[in-house]
C-alpha positions in Angstrom: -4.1 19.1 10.4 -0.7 20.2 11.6 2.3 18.2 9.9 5.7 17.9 12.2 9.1 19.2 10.7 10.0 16.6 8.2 12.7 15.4 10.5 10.9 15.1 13.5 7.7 13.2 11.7 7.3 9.8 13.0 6.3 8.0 10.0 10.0 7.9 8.7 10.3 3.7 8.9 7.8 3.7 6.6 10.1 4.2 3.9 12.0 1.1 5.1 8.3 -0.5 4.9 8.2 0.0 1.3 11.5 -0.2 0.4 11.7 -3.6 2.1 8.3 -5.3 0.6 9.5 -4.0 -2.8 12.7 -6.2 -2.6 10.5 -8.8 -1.7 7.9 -8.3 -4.6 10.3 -7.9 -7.1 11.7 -11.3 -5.7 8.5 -12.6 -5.8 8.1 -11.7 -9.4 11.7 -12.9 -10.1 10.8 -16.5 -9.0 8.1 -16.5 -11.4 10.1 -15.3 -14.7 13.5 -15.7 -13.8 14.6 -12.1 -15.2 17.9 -11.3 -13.3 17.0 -8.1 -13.4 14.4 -8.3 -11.4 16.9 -10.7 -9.0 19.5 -8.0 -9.1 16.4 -5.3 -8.1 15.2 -7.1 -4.9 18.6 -7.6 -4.0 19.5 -3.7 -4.2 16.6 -2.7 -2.9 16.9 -5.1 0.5 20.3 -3.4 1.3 18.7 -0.2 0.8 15.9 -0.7 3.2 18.1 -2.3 5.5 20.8 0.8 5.1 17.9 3.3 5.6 16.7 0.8 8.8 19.9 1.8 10.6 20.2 5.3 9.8 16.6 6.1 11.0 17.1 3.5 13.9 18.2 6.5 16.6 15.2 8.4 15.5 13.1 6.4 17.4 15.0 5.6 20.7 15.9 9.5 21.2 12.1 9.5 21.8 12.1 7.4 24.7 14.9 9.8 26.3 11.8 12.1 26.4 8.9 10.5 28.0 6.3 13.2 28.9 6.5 14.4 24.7 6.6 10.5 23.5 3.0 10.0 25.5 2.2 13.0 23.9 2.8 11.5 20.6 1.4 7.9 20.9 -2.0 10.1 22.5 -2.1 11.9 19.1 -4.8 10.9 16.8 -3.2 12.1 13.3 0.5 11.2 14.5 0.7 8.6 17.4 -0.5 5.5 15.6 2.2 6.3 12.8 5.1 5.3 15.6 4.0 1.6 14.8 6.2 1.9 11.4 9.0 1.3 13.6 8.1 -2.7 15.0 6.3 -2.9 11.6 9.3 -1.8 9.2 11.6 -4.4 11.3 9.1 -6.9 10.1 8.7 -6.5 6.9 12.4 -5.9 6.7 12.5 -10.0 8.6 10.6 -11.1 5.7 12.7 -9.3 2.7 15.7 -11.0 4.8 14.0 -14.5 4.5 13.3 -14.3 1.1 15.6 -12.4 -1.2 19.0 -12.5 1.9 19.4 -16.0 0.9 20.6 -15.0 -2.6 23.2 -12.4 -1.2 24.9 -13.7 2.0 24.8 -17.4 3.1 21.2 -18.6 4.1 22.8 -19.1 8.2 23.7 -16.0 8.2 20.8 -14.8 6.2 18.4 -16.4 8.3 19.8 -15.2 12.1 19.0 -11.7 10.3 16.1 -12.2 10.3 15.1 -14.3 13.8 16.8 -11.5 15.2 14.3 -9.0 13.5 11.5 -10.8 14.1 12.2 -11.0 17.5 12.8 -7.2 17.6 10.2 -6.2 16.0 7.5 -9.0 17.0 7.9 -8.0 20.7 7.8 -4.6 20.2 4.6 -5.0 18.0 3.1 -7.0 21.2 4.0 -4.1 23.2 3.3 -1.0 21.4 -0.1 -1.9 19.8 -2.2 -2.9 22.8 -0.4 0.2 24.6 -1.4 2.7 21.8 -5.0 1.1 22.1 -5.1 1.5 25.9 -3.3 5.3 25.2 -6.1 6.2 22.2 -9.4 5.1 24.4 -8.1 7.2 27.4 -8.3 10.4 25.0 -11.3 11.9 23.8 -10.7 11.8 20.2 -13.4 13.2 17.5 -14.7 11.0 14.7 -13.5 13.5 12.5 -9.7 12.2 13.7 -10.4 8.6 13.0 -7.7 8.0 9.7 -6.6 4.7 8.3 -3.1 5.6 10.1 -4.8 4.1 12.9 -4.9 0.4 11.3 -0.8 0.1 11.5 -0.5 -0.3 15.0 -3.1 -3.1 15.1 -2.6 -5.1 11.6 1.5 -4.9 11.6 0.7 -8.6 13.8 0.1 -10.2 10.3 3.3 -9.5 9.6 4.8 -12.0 12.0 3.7 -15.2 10.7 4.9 -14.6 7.1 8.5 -13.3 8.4 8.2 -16.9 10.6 7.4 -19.0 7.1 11.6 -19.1 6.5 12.1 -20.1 10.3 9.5 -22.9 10.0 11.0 -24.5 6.3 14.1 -24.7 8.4 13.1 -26.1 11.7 10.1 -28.6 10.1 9.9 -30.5 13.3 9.2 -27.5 15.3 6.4 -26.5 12.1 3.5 -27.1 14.3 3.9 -24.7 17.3 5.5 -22.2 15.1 2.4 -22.8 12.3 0.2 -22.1 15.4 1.6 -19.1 16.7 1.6 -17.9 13.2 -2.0 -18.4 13.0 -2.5 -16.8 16.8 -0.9 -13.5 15.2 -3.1 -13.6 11.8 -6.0 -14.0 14.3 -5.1 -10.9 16.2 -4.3 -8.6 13.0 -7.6 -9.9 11.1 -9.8 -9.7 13.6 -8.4 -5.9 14.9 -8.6 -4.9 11.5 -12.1 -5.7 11.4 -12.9 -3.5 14.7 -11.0 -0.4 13.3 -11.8 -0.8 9.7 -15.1 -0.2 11.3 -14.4 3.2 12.6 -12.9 4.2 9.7 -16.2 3.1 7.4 -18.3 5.3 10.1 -16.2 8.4 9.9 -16.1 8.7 6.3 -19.7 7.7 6.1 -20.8 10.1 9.2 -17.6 12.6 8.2 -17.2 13.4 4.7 -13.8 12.8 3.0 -10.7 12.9 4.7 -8.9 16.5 5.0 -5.9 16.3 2.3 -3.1 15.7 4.3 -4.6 12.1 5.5 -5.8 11.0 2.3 -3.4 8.7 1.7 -4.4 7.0 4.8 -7.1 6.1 3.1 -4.8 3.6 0.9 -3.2 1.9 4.1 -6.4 -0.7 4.4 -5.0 -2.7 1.3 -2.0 -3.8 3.4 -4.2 -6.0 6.0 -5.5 -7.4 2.6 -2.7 -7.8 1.1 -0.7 -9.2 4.1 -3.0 -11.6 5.2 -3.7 -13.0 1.9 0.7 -13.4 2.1 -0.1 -14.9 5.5 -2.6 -17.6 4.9 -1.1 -18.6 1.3 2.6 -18.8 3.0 1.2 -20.7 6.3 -0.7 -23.4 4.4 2.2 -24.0 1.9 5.1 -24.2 5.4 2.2 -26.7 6.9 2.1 -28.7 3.6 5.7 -29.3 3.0 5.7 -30.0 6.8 3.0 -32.7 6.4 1.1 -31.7 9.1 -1.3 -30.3 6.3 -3.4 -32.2 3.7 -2.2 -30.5 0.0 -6.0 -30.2 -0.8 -6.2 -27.6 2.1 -4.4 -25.0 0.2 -7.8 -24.7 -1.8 -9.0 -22.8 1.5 -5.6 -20.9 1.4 -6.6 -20.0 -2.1 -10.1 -19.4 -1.2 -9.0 -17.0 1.2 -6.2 -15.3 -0.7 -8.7 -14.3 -3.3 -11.5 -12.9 -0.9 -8.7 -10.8 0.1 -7.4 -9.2 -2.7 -11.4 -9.1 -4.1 -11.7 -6.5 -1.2 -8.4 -5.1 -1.7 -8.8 -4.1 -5.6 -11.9 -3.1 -4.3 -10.7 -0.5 -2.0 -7.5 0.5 -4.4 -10.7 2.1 -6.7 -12.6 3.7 -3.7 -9.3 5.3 -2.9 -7.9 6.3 -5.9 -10.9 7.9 -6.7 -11.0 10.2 -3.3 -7.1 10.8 -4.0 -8.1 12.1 -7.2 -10.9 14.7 -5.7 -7.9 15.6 -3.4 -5.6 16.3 -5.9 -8.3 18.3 -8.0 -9.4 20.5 -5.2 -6.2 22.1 -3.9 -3.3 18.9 -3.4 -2.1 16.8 -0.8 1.2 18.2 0.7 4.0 16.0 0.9 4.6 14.5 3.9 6.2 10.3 5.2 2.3 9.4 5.3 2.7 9.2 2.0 4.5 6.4 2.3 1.4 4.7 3.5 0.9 4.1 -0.1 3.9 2.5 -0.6 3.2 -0.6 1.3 -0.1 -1.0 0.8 -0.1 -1.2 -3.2 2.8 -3.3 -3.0 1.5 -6.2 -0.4 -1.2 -6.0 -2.8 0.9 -6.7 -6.0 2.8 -9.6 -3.6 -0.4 -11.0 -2.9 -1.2 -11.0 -6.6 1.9 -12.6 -7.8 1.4 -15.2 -5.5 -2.3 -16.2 -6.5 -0.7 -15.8 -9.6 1.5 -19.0 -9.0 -1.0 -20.7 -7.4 -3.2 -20.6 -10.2 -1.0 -20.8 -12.9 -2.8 -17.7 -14.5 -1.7 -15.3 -17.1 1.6 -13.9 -15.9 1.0 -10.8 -17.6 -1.1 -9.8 -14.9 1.1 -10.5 -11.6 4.0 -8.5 -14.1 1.4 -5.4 -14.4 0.8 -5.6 -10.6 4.5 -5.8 -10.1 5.1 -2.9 -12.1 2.7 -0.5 -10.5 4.3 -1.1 -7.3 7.8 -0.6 -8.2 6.1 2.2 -9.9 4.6 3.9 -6.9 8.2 3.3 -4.8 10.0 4.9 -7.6 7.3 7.8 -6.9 6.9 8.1 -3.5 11.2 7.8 -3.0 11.5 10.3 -5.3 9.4 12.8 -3.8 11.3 11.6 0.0 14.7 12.4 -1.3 13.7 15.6 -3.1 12.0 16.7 0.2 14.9 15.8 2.4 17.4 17.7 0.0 15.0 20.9 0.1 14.7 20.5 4.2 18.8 20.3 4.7 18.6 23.7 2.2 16.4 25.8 4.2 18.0 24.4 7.3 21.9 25.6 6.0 20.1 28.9 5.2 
């Protein structure tokens, strides 16, 4: 598979992705310990995402300038569905804004932030996911193409109803539409995520491993798990506190939750082991899918830290999950900002 120039791959709000759900982790992990440093770590890490959001933020609409090479793109099997880390970054930026903004600017102000990204990015999640699905089954694209790249543009909907949870603590009386169309999104990224997980299980089965450039695509399918076991933990809580919820329900939320990570850890082992084939037989070349580790790992260690609370387990554990994802961010930025440096060298030579 060909990779793009670094500056012209579309993957790039990815970084903003996992910079963003790190703030919020790190938050997470915060409220359960109450180390400052971790405080201090969410909050420097959401001004970084958000920083990196507008810098990359022309990136994206100089495509639509170019129509004829942006259908091109989105009809791209390896490349197109990567274009949904745009809506999807705005999102997860929405929920690092609802959380960890609170403790930096005033909550008003902290809070219009993020309505006004999840508006953004919710509507142009609506938009660009069915239209890459209508663009991918007009193309005749191999199994051999099938990656888990191609679960962002369908999943990035259960992002929605945990950047809502903020919206709904504020506006209770509104908490039961709102708790809805939270649920009406969680129904649409579960239940895609079911249908394209399922061409992803057939290629590798059908396919052999994944060509080394898109193995860590094969990490992206913890983020549905992680993310909707966020989602149904963070809906059930807002409907509890809203009383339109009876407190024993959060049982199912539990339930749920732990089904989710079950598969996710799962998964995590399946893929680490196929990353480590990869990097024994030749290496994976750097490239911004690798950023679609990033995320996943860390929704997982969210989700983790939550179940965490909710059980009142050994805190040891939601810190070791917490650590591995700040650990893969360090990583993974690393590796982005030594990249960029060499691609501005060879560019002034």
């Amino acid at each position: 598979m060909s990779i793009p120039e670094l500056h012209t791959q579309p993957a790039w709000y990815g970084s903003v992705m996992g910079t963003g759900a790190t703030s919020s982790l790190l938050y997470v992990s915060y409220e359960r310990v109450e180390w400052p440093v971790l405080l201090w770590g969410a909050i420097t890490l959401l001004w970084l995402a958000t920083a990196v959001a507008v810098l990359l933020w022309p990136r994206y609409f100089r495509r639509l300038r170019k129509k004829h090479e942006l259908a091109h793109e989105i009809a791209d099997p390896a490349h197109g569905a990567m274009l949904a880390t745009f809506p999807a970054g705005l999102l997860v930026l929405a929920i690092a804004w609802g959380g960890v903004g609170p403790e930096t600017i005033p909550s008003d102000y902290a809070l219009s932030i993020t309505v006004v990204l999840l508006v953004v990015g919710g509507l142009t999640a609506l938009i660009y996911s069915p239209l890459w699905a209508s663009v991918i089954s007009r193309v005749e694209v191999p199994l051999a193409k099938v990656n888990g790249g191609w679960l962002i543009p369908v999943v990035m909907n259960l992002l929605v109803p945990v950047a809502m949870v903020p919206i709904i603590q504020r506006f209770p009386n509104q908490a039961p539409i709102l708790i809805a169309v939270g649920f009406g999104f969680l129904g649409i990224g579960a239940l895609l995520f079911m249908a394209v997980f399922t061409l992803l299980i057939v290629r590798i089965a059908t396919q052999g491993s994944l060509p080394s450039s898109l193995v860590p695509s094969l990490w992206v399918p913890l983020a549905p798990a992680g993310v909707f076991g966020i989602g149904i933990i963070r809906l059930f809580q807002s409907g509890v506190q809203a009383g339109i919820v009876g407190e024993d329900l959060l049982v199912l939320a539990e339930i749920l939750a732990a089904m989710s990570v079950g598969f996710g850890l799962w998964w995590a082992i399946f893929a680490g082991i196929d990353t480590r084939r990869a990097v024994k037989s030749g290496g994976i070349p750097f490239h911004l899918g690798w950023w679609g580790v990033v995320f996943p790992v860390v929704s997982m260690a969210i989700a983790i830290n939550l179940l965490d609370q909710l059980f009142d387990s050994i805190v040891v554990l939601a810190l070791m999950a917490t650590t591995i994802g700040l650990g893969v961010w360090l990583f993974v930025a690393a590796r982005t900002v030594i990249a960029v440096i060499a691609d501005r060298t060879a560019n002034a030579h």
